[in-house]
ModelCIF file with pLDDT and N, C-alpha, C, O atoms, coordinates in Angstrom:
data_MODEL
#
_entry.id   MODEL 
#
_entity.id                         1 
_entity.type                       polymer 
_entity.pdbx_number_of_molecules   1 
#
_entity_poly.entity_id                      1 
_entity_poly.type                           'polypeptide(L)' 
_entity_poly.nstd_linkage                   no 
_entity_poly.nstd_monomer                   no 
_entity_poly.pdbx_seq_one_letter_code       
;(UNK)(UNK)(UNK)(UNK)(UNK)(UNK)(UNK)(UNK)(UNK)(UNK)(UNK)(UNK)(UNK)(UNK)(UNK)(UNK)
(UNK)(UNK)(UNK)(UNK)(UNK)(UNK)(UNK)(UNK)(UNK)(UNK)(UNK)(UNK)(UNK)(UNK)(UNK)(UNK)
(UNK)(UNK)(UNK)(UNK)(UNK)(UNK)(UNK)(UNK)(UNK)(UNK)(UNK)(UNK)(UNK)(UNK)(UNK)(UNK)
(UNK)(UNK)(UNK)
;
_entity_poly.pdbx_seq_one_letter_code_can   XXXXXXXXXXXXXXXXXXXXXXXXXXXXXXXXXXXXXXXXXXXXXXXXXXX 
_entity_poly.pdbx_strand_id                 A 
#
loop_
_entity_poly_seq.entity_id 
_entity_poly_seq.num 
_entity_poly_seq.mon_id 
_entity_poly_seq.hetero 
1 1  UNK n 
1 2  UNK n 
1 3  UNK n 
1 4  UNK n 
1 5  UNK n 
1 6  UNK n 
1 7  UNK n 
1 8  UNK n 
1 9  UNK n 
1 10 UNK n 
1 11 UNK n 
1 12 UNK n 
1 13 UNK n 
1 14 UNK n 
1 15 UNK n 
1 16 UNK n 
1 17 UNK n 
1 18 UNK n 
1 19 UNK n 
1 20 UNK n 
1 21 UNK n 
1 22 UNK n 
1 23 UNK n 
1 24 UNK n 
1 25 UNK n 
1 26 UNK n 
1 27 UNK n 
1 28 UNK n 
1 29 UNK n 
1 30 UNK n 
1 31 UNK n 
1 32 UNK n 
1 33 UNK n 
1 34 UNK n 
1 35 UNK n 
1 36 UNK n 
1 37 UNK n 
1 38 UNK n 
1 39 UNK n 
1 40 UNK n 
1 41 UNK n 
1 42 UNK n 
1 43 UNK n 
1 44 UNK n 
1 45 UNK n 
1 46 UNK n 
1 47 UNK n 
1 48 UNK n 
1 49 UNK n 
1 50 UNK n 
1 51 UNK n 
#
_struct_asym.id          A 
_struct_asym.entity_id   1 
#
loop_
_ma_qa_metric.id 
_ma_qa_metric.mode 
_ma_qa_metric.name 
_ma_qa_metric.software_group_id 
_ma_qa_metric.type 
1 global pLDDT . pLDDT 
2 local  pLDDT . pLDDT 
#
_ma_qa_metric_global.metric_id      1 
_ma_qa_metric_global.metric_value   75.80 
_ma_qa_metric_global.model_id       1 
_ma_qa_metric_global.ordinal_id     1 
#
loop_
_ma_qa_metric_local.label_asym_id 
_ma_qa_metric_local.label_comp_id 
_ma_qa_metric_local.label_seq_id 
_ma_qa_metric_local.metric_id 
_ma_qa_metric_local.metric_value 
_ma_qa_metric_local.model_id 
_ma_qa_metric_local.ordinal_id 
A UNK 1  2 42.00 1 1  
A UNK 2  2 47.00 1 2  
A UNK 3  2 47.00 1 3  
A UNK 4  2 49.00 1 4  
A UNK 5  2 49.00 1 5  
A UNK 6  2 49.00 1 6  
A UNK 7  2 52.00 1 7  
A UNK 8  2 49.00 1 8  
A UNK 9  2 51.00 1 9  
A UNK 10 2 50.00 1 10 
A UNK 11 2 53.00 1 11 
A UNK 12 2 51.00 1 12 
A UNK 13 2 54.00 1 13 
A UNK 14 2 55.00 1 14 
A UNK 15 2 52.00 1 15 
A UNK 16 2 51.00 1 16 
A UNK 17 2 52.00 1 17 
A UNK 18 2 54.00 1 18 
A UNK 19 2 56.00 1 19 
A UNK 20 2 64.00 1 20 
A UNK 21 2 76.00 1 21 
A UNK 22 2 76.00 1 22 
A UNK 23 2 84.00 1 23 
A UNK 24 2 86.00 1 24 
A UNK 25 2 88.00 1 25 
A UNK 26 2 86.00 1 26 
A UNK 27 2 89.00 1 27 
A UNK 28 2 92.00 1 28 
A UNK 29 2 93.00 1 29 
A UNK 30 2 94.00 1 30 
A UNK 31 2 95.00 1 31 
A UNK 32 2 97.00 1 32 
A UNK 33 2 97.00 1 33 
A UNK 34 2 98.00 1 34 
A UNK 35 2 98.00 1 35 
A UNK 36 2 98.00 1 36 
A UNK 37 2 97.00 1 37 
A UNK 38 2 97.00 1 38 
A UNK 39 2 98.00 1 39 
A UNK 40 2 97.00 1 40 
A UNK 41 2 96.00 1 41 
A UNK 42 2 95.00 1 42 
A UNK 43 2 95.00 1 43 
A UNK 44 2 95.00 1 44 
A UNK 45 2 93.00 1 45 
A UNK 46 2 92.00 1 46 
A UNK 47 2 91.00 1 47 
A UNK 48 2 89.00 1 48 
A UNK 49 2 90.00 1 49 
A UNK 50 2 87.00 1 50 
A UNK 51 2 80.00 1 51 
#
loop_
_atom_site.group_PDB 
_atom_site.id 
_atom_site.type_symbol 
_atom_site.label_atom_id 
_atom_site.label_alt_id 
_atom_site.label_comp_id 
_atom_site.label_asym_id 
_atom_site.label_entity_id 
_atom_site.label_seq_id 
_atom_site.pdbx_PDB_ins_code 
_atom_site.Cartn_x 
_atom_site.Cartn_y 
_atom_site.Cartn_z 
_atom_site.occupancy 
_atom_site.B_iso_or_equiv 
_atom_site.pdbx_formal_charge 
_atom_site.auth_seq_id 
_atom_site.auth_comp_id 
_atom_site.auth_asym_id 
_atom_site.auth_atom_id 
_atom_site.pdbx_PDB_model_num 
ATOM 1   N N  . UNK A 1 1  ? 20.129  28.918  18.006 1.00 42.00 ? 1  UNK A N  1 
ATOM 2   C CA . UNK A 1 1  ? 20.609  28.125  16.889 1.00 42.00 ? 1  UNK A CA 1 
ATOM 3   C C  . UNK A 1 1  ? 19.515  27.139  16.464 1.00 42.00 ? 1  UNK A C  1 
ATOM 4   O O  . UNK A 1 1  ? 18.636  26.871  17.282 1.00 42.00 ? 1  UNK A O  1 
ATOM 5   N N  . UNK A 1 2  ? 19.503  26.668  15.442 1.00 47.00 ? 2  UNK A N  1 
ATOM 6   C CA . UNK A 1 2  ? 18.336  26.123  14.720 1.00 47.00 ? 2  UNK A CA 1 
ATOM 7   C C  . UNK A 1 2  ? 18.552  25.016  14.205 1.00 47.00 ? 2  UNK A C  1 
ATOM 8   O O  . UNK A 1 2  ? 18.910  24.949  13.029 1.00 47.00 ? 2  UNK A O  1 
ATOM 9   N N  . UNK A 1 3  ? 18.333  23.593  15.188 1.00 47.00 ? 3  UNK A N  1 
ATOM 10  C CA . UNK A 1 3  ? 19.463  22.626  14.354 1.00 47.00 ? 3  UNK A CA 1 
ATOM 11  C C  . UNK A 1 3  ? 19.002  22.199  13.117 1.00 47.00 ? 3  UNK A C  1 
ATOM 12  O O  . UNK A 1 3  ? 19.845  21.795  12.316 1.00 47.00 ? 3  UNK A O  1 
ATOM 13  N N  . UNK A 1 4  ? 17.649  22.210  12.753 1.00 49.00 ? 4  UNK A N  1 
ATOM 14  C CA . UNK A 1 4  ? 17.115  21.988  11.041 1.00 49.00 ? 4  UNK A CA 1 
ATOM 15  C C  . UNK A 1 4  ? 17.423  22.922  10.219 1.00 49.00 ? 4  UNK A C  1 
ATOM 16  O O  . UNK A 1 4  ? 17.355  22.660  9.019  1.00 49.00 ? 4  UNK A O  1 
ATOM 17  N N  . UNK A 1 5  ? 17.811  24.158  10.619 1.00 49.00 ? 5  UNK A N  1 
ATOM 18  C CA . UNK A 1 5  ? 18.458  25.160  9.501  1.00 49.00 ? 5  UNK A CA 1 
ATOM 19  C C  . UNK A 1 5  ? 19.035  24.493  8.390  1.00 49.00 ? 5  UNK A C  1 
ATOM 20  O O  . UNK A 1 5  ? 19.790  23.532  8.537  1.00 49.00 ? 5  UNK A O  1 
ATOM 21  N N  . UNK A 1 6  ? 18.670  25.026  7.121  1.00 49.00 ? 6  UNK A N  1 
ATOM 22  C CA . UNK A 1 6  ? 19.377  24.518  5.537  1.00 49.00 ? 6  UNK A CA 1 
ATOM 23  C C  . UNK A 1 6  ? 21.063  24.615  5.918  1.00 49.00 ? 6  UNK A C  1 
ATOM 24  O O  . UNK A 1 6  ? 21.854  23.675  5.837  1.00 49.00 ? 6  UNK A O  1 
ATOM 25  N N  . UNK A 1 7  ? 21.345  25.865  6.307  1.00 52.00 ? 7  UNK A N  1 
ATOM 26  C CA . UNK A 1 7  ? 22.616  25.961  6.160  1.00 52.00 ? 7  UNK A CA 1 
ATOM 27  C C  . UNK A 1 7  ? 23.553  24.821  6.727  1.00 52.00 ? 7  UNK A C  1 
ATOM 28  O O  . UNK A 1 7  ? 24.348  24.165  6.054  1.00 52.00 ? 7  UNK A O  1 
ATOM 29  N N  . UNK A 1 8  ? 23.337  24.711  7.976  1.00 49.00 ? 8  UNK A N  1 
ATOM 30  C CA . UNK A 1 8  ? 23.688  23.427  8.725  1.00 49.00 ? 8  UNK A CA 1 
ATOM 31  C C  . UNK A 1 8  ? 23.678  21.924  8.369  1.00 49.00 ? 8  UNK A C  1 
ATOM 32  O O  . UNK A 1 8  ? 24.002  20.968  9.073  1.00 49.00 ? 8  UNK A O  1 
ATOM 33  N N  . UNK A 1 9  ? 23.267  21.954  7.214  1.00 51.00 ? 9  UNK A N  1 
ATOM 34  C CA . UNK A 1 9  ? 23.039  20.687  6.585  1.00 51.00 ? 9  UNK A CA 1 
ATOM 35  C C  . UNK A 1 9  ? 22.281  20.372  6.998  1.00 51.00 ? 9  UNK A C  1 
ATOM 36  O O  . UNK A 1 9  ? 22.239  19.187  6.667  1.00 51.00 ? 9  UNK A O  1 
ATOM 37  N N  . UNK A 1 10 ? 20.942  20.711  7.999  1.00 50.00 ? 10 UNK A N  1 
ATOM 38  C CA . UNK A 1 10 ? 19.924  19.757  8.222  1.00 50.00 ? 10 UNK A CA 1 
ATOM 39  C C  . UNK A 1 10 ? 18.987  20.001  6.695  1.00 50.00 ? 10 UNK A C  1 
ATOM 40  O O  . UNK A 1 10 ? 19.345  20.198  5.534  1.00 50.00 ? 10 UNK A O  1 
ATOM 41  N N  . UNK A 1 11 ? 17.969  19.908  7.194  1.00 53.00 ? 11 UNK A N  1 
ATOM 42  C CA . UNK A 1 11 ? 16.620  19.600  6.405  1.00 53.00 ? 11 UNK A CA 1 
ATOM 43  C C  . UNK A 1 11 ? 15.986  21.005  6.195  1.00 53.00 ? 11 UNK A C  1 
ATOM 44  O O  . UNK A 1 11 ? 15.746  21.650  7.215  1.00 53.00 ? 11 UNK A O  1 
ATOM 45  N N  . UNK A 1 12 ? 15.781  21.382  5.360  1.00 51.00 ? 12 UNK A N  1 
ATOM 46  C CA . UNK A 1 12 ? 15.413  22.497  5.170  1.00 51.00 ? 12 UNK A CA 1 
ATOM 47  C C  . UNK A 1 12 ? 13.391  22.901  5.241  1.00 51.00 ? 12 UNK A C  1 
ATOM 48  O O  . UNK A 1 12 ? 12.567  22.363  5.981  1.00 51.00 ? 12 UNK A O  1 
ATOM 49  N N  . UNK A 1 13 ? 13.191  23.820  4.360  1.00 54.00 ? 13 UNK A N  1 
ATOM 50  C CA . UNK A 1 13 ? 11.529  24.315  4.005  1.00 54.00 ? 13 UNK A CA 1 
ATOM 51  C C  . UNK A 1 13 ? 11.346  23.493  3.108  1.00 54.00 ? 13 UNK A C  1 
ATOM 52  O O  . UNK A 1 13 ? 10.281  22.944  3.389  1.00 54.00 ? 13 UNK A O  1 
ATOM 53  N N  . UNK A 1 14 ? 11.751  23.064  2.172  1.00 55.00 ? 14 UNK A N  1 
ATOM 54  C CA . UNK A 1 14 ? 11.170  22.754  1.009  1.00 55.00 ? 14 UNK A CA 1 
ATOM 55  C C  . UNK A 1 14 ? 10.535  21.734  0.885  1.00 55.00 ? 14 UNK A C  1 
ATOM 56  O O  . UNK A 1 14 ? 11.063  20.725  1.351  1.00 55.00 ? 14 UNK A O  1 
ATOM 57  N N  . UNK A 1 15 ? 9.138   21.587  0.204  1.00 52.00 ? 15 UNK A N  1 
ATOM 58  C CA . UNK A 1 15 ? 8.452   20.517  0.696  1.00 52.00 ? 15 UNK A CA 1 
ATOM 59  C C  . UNK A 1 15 ? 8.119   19.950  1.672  1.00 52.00 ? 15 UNK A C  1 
ATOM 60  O O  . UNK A 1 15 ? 7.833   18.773  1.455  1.00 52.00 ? 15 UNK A O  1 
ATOM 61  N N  . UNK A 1 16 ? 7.995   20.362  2.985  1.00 51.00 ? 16 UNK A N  1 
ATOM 62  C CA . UNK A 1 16 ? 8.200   19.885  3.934  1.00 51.00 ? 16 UNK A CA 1 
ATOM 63  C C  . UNK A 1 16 ? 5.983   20.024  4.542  1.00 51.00 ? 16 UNK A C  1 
ATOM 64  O O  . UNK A 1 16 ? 5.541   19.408  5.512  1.00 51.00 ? 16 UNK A O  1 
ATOM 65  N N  . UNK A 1 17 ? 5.033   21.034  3.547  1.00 52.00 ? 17 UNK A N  1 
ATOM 66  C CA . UNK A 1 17 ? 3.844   20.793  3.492  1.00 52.00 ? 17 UNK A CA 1 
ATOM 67  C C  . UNK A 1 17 ? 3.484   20.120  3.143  1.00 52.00 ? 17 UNK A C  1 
ATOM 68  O O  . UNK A 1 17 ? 2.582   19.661  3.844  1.00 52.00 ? 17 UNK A O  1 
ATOM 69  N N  . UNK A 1 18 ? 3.713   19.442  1.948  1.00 54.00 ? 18 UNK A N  1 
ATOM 70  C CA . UNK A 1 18 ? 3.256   18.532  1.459  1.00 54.00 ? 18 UNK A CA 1 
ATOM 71  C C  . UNK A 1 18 ? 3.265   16.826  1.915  1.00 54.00 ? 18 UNK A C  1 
ATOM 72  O O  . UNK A 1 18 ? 4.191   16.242  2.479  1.00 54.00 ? 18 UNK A O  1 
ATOM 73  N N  . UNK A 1 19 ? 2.225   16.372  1.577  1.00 56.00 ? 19 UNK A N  1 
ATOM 74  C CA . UNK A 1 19 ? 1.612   15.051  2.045  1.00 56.00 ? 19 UNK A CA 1 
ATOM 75  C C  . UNK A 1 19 ? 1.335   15.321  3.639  1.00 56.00 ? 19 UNK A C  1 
ATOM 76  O O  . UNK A 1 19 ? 1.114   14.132  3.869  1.00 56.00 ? 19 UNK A O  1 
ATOM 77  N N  . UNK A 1 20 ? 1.210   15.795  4.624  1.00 64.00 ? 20 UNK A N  1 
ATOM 78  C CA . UNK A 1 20 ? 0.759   16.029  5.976  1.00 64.00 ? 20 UNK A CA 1 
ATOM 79  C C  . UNK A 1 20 ? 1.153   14.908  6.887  1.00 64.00 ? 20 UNK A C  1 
ATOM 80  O O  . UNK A 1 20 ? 0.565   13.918  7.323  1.00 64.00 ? 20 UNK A O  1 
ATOM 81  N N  . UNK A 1 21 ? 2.437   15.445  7.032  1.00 76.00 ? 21 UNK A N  1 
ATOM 82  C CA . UNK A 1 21 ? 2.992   13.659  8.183  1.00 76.00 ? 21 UNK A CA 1 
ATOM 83  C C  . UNK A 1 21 ? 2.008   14.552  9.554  1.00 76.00 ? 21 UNK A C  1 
ATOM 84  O O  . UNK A 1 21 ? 1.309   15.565  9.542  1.00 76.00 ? 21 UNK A O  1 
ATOM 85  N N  . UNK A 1 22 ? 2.425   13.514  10.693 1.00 76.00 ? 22 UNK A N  1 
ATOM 86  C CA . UNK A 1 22 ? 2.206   13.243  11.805 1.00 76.00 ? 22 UNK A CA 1 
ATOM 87  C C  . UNK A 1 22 ? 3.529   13.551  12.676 1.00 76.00 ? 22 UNK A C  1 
ATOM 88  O O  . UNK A 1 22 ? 4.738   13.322  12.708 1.00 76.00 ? 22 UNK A O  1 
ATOM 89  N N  . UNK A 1 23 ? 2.333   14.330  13.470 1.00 84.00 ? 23 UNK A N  1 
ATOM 90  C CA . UNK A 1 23 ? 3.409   14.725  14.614 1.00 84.00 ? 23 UNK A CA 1 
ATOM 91  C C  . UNK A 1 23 ? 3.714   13.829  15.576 1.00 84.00 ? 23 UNK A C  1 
ATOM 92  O O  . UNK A 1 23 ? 3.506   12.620  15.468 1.00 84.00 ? 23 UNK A O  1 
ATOM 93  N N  . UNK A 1 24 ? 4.406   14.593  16.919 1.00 86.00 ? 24 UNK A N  1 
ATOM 94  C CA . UNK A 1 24 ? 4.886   13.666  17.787 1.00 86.00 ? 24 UNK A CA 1 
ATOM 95  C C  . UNK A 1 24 ? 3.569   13.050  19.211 1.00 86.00 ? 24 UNK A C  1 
ATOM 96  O O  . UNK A 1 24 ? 3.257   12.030  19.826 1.00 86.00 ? 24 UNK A O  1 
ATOM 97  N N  . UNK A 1 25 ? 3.196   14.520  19.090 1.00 88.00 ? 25 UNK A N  1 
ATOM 98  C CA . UNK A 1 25 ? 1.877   14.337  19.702 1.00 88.00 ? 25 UNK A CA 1 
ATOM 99  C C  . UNK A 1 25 ? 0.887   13.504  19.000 1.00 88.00 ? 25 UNK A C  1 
ATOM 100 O O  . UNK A 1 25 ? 0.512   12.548  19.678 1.00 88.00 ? 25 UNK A O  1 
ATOM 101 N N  . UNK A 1 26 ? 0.398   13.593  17.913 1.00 86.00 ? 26 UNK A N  1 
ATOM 102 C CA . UNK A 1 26 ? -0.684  12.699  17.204 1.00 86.00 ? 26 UNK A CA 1 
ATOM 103 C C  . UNK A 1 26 ? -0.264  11.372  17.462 1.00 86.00 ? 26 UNK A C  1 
ATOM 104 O O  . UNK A 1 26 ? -1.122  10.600  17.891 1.00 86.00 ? 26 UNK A O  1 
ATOM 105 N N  . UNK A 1 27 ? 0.864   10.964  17.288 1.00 89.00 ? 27 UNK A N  1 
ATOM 106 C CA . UNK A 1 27 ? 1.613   9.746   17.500 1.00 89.00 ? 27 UNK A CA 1 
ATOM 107 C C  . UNK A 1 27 ? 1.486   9.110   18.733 1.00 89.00 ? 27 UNK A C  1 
ATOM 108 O O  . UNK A 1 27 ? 1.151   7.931   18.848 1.00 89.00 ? 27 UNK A O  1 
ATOM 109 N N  . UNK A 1 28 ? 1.812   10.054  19.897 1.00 92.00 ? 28 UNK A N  1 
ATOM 110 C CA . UNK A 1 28 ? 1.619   9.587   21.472 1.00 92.00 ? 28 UNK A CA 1 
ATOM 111 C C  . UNK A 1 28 ? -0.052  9.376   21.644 1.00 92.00 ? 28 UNK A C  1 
ATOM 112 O O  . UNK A 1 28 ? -0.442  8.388   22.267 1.00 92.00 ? 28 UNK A O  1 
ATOM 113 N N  . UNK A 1 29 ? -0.902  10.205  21.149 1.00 93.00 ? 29 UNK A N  1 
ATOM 114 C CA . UNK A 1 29 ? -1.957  10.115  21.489 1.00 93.00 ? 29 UNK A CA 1 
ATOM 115 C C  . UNK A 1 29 ? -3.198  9.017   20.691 1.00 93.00 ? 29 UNK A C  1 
ATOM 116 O O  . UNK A 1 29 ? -4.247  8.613   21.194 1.00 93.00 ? 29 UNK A O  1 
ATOM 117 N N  . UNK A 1 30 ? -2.813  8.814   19.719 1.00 94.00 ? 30 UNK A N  1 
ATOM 118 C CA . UNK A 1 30 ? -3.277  7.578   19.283 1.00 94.00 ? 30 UNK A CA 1 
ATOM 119 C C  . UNK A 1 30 ? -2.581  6.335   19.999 1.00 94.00 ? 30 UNK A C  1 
ATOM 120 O O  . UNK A 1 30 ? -3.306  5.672   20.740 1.00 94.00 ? 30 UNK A O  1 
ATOM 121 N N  . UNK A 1 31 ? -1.302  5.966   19.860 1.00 95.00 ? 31 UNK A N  1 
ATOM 122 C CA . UNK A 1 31 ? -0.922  4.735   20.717 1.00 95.00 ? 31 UNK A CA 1 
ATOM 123 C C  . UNK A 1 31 ? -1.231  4.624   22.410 1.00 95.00 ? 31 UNK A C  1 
ATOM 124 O O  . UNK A 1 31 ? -1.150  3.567   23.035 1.00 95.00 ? 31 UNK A O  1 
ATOM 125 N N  . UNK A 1 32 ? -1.617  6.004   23.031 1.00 97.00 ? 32 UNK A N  1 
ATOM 126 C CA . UNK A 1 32 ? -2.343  5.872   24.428 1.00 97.00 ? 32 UNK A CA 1 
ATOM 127 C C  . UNK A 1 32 ? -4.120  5.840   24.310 1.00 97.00 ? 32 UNK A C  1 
ATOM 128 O O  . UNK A 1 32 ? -4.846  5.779   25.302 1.00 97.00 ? 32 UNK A O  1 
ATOM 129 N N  . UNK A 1 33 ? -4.594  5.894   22.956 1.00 97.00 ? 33 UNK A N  1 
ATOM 130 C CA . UNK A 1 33 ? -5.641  5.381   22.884 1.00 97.00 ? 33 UNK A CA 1 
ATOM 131 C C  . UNK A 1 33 ? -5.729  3.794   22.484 1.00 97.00 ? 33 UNK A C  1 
ATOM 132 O O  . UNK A 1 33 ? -6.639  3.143   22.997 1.00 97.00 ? 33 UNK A O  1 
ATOM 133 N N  . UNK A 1 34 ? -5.009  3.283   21.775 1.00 98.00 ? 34 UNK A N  1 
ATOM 134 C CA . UNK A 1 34 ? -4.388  1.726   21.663 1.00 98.00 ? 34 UNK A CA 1 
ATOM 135 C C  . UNK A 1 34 ? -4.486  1.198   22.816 1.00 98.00 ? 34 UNK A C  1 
ATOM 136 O O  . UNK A 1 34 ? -5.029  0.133   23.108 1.00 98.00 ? 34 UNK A O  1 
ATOM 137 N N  . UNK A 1 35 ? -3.904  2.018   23.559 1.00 98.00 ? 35 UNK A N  1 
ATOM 138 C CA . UNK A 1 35 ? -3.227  0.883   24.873 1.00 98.00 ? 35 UNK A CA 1 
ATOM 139 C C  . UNK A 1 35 ? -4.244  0.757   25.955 1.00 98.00 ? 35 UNK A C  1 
ATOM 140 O O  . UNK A 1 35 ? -4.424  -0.249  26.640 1.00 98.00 ? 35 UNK A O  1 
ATOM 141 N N  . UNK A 1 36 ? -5.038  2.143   26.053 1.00 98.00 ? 36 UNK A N  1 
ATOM 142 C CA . UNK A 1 36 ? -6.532  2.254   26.242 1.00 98.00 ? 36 UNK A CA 1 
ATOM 143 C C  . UNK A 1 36 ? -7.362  1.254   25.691 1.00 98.00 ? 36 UNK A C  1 
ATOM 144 O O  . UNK A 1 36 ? -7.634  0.471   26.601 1.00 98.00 ? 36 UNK A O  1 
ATOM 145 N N  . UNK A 1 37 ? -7.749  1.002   24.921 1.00 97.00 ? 37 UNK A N  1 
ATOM 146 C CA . UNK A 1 37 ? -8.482  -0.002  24.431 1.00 97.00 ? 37 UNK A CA 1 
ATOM 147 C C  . UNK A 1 37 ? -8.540  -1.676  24.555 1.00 97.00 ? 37 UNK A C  1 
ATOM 148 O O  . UNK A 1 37 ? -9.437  -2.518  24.606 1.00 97.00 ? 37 UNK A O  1 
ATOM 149 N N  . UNK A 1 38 ? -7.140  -1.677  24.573 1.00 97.00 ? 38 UNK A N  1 
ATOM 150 C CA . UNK A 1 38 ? -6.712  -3.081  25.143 1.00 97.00 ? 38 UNK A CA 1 
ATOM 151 C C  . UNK A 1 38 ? -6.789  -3.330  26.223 1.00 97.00 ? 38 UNK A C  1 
ATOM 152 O O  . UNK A 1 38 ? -7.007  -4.490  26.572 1.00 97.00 ? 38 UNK A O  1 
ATOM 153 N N  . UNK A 1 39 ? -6.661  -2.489  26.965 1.00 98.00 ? 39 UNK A N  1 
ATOM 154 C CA . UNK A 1 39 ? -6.793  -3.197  28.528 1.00 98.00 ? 39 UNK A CA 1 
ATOM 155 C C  . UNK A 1 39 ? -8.116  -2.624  29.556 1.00 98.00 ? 39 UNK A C  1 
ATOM 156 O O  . UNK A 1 39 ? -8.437  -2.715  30.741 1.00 98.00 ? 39 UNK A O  1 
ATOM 157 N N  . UNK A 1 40 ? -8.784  -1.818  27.960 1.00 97.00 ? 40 UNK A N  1 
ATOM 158 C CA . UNK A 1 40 ? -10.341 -2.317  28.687 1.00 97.00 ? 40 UNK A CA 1 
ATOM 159 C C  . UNK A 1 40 ? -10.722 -3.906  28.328 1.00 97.00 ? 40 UNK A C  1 
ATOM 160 O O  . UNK A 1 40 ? -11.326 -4.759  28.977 1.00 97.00 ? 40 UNK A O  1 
ATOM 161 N N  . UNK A 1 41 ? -10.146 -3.923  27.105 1.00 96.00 ? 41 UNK A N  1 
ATOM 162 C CA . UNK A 1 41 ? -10.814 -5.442  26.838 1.00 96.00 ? 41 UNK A CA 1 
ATOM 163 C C  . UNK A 1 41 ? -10.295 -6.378  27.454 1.00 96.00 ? 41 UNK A C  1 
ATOM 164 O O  . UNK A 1 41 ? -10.844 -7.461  27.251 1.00 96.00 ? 41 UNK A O  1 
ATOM 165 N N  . UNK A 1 42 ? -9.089  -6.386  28.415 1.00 95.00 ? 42 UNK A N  1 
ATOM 166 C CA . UNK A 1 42 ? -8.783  -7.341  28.927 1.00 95.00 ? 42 UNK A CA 1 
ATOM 167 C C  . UNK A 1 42 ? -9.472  -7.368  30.117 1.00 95.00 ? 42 UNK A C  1 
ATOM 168 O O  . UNK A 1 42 ? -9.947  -8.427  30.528 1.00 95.00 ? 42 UNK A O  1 
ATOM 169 N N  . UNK A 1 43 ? -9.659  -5.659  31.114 1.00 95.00 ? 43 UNK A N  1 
ATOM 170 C CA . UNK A 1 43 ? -10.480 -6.200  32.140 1.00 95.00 ? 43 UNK A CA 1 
ATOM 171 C C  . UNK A 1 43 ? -11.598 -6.311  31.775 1.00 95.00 ? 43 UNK A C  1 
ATOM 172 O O  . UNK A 1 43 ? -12.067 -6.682  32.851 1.00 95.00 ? 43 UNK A O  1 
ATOM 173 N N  . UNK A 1 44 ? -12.606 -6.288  30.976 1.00 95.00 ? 44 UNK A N  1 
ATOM 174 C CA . UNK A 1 44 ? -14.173 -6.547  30.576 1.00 95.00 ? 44 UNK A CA 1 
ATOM 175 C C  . UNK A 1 44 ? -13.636 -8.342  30.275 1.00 95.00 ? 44 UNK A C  1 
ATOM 176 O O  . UNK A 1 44 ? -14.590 -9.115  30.184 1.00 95.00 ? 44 UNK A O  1 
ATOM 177 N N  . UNK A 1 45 ? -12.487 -8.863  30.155 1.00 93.00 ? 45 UNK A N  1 
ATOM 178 C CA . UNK A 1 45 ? -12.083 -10.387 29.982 1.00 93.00 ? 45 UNK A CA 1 
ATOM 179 C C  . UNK A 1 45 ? -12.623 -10.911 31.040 1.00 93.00 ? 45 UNK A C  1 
ATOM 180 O O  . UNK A 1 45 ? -13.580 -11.681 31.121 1.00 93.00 ? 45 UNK A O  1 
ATOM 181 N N  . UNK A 1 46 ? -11.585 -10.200 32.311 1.00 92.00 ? 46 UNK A N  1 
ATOM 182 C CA . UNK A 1 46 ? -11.109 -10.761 33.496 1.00 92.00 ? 46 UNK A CA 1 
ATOM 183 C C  . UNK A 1 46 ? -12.958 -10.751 34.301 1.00 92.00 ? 46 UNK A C  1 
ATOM 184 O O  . UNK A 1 46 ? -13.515 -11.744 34.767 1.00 92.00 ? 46 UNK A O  1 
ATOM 185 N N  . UNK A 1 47 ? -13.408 -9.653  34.250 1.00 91.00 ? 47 UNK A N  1 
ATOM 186 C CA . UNK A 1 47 ? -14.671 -9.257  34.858 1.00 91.00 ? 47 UNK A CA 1 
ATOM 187 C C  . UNK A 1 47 ? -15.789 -10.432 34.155 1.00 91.00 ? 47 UNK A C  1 
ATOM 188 O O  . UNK A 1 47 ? -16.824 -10.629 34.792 1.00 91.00 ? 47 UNK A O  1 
ATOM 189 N N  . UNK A 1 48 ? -15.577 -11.205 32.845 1.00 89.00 ? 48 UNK A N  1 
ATOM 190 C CA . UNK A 1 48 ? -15.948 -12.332 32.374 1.00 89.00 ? 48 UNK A CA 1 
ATOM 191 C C  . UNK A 1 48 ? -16.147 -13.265 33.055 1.00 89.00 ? 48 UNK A C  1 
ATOM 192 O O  . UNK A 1 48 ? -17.188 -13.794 33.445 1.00 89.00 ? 48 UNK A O  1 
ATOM 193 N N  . UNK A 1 49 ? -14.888 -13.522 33.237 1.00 90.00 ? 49 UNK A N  1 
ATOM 194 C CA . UNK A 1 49 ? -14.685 -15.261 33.821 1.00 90.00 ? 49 UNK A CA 1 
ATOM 195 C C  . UNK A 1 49 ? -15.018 -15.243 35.444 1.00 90.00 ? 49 UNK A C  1 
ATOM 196 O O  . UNK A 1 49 ? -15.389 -16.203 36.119 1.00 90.00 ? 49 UNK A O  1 
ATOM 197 N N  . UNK A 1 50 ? -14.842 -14.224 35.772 1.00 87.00 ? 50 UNK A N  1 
ATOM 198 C CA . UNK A 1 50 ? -14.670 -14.165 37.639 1.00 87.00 ? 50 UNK A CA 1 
ATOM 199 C C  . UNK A 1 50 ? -16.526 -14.516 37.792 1.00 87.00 ? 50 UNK A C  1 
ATOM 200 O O  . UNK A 1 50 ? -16.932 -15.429 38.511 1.00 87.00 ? 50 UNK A O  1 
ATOM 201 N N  . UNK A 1 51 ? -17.595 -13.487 36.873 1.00 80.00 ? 51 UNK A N  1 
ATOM 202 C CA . UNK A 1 51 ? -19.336 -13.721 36.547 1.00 80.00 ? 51 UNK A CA 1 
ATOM 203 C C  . UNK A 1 51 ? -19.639 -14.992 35.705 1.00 80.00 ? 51 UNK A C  1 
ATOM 204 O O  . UNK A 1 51 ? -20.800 -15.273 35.407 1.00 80.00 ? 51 UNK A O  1 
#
């Protein structure tokens, strides 16, 4: 069963190429590069103050 099927009232084909959203993966993997980034800069902080 197909829960986005048209018939079912979900969401169908149509338009659904156009403008190029973001997946679920692109999504996870940019915000674990975020979170990556921040807490190098916090320990390159911490590794600061201790030198």
């Amino acid at each position: 069963m197909d829960l986005f099927d048209g018939e079912l009232g979900g969401r169908d084909d149509q338009g659904l190429d156009t403008g190029g959203g973001w997946s679920w993966c692109g999504v996870i993997t940019v915000g674990i590069f975020i979170l990556l980034a921040v807490l190098i800069s916090w320990i390159l902080g911490l590794v600061g103050r201790i030198f």
